[in-house]
C-alpha positions in Angstrom: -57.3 23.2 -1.5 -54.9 20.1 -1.1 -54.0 20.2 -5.1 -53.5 23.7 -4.7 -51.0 23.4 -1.9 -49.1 20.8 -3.4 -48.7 23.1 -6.3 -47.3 25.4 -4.5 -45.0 23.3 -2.6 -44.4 22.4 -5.8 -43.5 25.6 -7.4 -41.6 26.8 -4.1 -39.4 23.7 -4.2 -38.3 23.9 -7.8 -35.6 26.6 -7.7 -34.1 25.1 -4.5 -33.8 21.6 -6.9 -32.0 23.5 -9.6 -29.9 25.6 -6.6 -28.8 21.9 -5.6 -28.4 20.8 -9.5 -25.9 23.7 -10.1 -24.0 22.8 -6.7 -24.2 19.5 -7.5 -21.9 19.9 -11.4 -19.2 18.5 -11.1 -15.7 20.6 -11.4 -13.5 19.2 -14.5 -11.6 20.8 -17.6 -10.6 23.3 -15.1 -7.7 25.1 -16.2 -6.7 28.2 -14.2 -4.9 31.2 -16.2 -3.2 34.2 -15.8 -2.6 37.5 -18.0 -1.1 41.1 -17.9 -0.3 44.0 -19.8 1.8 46.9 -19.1 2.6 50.3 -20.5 5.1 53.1 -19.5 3.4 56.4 -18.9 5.3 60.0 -18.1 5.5 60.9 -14.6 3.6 64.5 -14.1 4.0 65.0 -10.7 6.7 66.5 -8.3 6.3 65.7 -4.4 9.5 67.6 -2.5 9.5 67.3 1.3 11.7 70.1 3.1 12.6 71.2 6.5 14.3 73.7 8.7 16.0 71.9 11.8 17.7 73.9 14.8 19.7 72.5 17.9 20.3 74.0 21.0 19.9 74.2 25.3 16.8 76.4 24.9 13.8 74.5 23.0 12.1 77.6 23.0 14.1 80.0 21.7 14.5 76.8 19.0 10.8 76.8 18.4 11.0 80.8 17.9 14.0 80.7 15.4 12.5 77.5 13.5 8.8 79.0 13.2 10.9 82.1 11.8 12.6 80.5 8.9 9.6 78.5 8.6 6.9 81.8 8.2 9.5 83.6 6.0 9.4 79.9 3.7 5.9 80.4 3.5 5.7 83.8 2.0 8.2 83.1 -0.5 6.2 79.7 -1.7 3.0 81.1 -1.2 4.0 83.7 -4.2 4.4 80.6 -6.9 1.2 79.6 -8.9 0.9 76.0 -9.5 2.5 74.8 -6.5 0.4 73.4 -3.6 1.5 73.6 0.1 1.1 71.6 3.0 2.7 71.7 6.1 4.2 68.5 7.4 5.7 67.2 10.8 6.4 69.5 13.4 8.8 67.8 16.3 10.6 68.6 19.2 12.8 65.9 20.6 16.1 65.6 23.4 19.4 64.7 22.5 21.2 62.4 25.0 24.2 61.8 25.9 24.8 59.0 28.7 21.3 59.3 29.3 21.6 62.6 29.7 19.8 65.7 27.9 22.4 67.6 26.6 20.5 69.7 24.4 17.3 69.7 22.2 16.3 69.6 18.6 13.9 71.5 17.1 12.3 70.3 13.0 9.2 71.5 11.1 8.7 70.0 7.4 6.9 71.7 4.1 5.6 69.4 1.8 5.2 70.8 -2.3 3.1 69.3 -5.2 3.0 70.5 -8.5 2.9 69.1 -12.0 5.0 72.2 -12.8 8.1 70.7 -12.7 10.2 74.1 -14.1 8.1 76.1 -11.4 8.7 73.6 -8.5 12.5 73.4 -9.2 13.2 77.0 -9.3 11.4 77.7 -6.0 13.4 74.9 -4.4 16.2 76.2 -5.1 15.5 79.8 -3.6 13.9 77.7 -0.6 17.2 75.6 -0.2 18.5 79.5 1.7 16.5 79.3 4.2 15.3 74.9 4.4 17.0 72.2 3.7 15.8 69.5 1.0 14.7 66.2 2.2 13.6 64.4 -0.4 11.8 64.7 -4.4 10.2 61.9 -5.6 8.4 61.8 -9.1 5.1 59.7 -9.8 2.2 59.4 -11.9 -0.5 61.2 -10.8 -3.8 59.4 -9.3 -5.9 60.5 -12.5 -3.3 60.2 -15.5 -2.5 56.3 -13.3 -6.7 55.4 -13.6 -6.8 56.6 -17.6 -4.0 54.1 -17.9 -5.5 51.7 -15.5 -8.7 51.8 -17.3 -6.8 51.0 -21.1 -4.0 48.6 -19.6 -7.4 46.1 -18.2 -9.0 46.1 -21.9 -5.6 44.7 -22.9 -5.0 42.6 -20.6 -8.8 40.6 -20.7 -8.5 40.2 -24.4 -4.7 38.9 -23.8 -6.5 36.3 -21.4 -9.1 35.7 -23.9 -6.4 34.7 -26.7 -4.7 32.6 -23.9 -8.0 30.4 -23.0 -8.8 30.2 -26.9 -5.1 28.5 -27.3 -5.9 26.1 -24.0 -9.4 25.6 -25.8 -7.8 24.7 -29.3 -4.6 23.0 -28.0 -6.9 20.5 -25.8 -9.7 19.6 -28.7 -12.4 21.5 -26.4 -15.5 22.6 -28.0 -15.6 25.4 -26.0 -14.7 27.3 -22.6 -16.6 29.3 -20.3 -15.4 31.7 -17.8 -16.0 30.3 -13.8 -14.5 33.0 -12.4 -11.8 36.2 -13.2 -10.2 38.7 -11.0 -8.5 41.9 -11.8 -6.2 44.0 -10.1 -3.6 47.1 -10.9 -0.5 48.0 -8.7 0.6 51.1 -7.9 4.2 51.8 -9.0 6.8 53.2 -6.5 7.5 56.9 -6.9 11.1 57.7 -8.2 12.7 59.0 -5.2 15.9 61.3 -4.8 17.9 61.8 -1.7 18.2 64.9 0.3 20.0 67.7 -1.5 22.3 69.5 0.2 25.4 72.0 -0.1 23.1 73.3 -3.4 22.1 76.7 -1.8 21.0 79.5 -4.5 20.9 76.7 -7.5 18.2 75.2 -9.3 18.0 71.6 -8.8 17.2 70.0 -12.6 15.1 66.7 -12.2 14.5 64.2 -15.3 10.7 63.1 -15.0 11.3 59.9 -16.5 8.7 57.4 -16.6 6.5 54.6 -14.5 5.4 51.5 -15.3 1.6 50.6 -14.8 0.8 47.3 -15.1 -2.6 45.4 -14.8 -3.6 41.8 -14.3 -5.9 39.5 -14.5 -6.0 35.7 -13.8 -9.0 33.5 -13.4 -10.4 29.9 -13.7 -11.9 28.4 -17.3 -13.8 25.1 -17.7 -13.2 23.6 -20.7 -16.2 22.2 -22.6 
């Protein structure tokens, strides 16, 4: 029973031992590295924000006349395929003068998406009659930005690969092995244009252009 305990002890102890070995290794040849690749990829979607905005003593005759233009918005855009619709902030807020109210101010805000660009345009401008444009900004879309994502982060390993082989050759190692590697992707700022205003009945004409994705990855090698 004793010799068979002591195996056991024995057999329970031995991982713990190599645990403690592989903390014990010393760190050297470390040699920390850095990598990234990057691609330009078509923008394919349109984000336009518009609003109708009133002033005036009565906030609830503002709410009426706002809610109007805003309804009749609705049934034009509602008419366009590809377009999606959300409806965005809706805010009533005093105007002071000498901390005074002197009257209120009355906004509501549309939001459209499309990857239509030719249909988005063309409804903004008939919308620009009745709303004003606040903003269109163009950007990559969340799936055609992973597709790219997903090729950009084969480059960019075997680009840190090459790099660690040159370390390895350039230092007389035998060899290198990976201690640790991280990855990461940002996402690139939308191209944004200003309000448009005064363009009432015209269609606004927007260049797509392009974003750039990039992907990197930096980690540790030790060298062997």
């Amino acid at each position: 029973m004793r010799l068979r305990g002591a195996l056991l002890a024995i057999l329970l102890l031995a991982p713990l031992a190599a645990a403690a070995q592989v903390a014990r290794e010393p760190l050297f040849n470390l040699v920390s590295l850095s990598a990234q690749a990057e691609s330009e990829v078509p923008n394919d979607t349109l984000v336009a924000l518009l609003a109708v905005e009133a002033e005036g003593a009565d906030p609830a005759q503002l709410a009426d006349d706002v809610n109007r233009s805003m309804h009749k918005a609705l049934a034009l855009a509602r008419g366009v395929a590809g377009v999606k619709l959300r409806s965005g902030a809706y805010q009533t807020s005093p105007v002071y003068d000498k901390a005074r109210i002197v009257r209120w101010r009355v906004r509501q805000e549309l939001r459209l998406e499309s990857s239509d660009f030719a249909a988005a345009s063309a409804l903004i401008g008939k919308l620009q009659s009745i709303l004003t444009v606040a903003s269109v900004s163009l950007s990559v879309s969340p799936q055609a930005r992973h597709r790219a994502e997903n090729a950009l982060i084969e480059e960019a390993l075997a680009a840190f690969r090459q790099r660690a082989q040159l370390v390895r050759e350039a230092l007389k190692a035998k060899g290198y092995r990976i201690r640790d590697l991280q990855v990461s992707s940002g996402a690139p700022a939308p191209r944004v244009y200003g309000a448009l205003r005064g363009m009432a009945a015209s269609v606004p004409a927007f260049e797509p252009g392009t974003s750039q994705i990039s992907v990197s990855v930096s980690g540790t090698i030790q060298l062997e």
